[in-house]
N, C-alpha and C positions, 0 to 999 in steps of 0.2 A: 435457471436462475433461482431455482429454490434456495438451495445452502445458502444465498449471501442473502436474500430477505430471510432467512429462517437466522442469520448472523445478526442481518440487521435489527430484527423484533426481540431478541435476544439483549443486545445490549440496551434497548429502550426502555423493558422489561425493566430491568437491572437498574437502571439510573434513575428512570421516572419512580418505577413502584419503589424503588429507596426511599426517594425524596418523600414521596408519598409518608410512607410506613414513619418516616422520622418525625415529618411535620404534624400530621395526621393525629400517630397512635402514640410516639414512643415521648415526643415534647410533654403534653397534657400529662403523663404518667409519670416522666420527669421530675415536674412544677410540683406535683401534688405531693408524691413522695419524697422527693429529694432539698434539704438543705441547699442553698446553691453553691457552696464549697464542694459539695461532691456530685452535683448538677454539672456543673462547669468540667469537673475530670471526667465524670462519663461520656458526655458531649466529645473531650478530647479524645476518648478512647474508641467510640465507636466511628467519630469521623477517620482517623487513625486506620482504622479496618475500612472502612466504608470507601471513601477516597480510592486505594487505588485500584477496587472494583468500577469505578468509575473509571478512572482513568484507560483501564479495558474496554470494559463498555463505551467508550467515546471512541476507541480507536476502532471497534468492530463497526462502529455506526458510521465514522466516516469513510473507514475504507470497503465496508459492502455497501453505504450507499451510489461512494463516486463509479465504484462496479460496476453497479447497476445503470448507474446513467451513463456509460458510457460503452454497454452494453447494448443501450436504447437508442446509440450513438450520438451521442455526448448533449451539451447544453441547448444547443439549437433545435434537437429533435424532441425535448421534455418538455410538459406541461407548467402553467405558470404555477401548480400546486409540486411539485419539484424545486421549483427554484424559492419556493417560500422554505418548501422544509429546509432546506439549504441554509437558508438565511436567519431564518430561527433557530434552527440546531448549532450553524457559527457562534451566532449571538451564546448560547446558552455553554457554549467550550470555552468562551473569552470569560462568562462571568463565572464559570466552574474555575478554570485557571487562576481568577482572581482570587474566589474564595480561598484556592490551596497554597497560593505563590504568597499571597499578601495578609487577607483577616485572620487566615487560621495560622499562620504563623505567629501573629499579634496574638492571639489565644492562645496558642502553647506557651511562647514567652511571658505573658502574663499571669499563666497559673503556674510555673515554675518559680515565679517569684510570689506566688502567692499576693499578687494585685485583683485582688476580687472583683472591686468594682470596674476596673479596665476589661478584665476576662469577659464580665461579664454583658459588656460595651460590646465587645468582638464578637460574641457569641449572637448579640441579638440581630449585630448585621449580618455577620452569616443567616443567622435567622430570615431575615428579611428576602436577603441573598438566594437562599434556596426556595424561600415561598416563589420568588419572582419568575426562577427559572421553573420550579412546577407548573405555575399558570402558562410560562412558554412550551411547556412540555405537552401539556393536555391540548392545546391551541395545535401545534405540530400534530398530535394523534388525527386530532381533528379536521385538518387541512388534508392529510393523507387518507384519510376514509373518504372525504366529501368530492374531494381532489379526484378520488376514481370514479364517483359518479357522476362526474360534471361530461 
C-alpha cells in the first residue's frame, strides 16, 4: 500500500502547499508590489496554471484514498479518522469546484472587460475561498496524524 499513500501525500503536497505558498507568500508580495490592474491578471494567470494541478492532485487523493479504504476493506472496517478525512476532503473538492466552475470564471470575465472593481470582488472571495479550504486542509493533515495515534 505504499504507491497509493506515496500518491496520496503527493497530491496533498501539491494542493495544500499551493494553497499555502499563494495565501502565505505570493498574495503579501502581490499587494505590496503590484497595482491591482496587474494584481488581478497575475492572480488570473497563476490560478490558470495552478488549478489544473489541482485538479490532479484531487483526483490522485481521492482515488488512492478510496484504494486505500477499501483495501482496509471498505467503510465499515476504517476508523472514524477516515471517514473525517473523507468528509473534509469532499467538503474541500465542492468548494475547489466552486472556486473554478463559478468565482474564477467571474474573474476572468471581469478582467477581460477590464471591470476592476468586480475582478477584484471575485478575487477576494476566492481569497477567502482558498483561506477556508487551507484551514480545512491543515485540519485534515491533522486528523490523519492524530487519527493513527488514537
Amino acid at each position: 500500500m505504499k504507491i497509493p499513500l506515496l500518491l496520496h501525500l503527493l497530491g496533498v503536497v501539491v494542493w495544500i502547499g499551493g494553497m499555502f505558498f499563494a495565501y502565505m507568500i505570493l498574495r503579501p508580495v502581490a499587494v505590496q508590489l503590484l497595482e491591482p490592474a496587474l494584481r488581478l491578471k497575475l492572480w488570473q494567470e497563476v490560478f490558470s496554471r495552478f488549478f489544473p494541478w489541482v485538479f490532479l492532485a484531487v483526483g490522485l487523493i481521492l482515488a488512492s484514498g478510496f484504494y486505500m479504504i477499501m483495501q482496509m476493506g471498505g467503510f465499515a472496517n476504517v476508523g472514524l479518522s477516515i471517514h473525517l478525512m473523507l468528509a473534509i476532503g469532499l467538503l474541500m473538492t465542492l468548494i475547489f469546484f466552486y472556486v473554478v466552475f463559478s468565482v474564477f470564471s467571474k474573474l476572468r470575465n471581469h478582467i477581460a472587460k477590464e471591470e476592476w472593481p468586480s475582478a477584484g470582488d471575485a478575487l477576494g472571495r476566492i481569497r477567502w475561498l482558498i483561506g477556508f479550504n487551507l484551514i480545512l486542509g491543515i485540519a485534515t493533515i491533522t486528523v490523519a496524524l492524530l487519527g493513527r495515534s488514537v
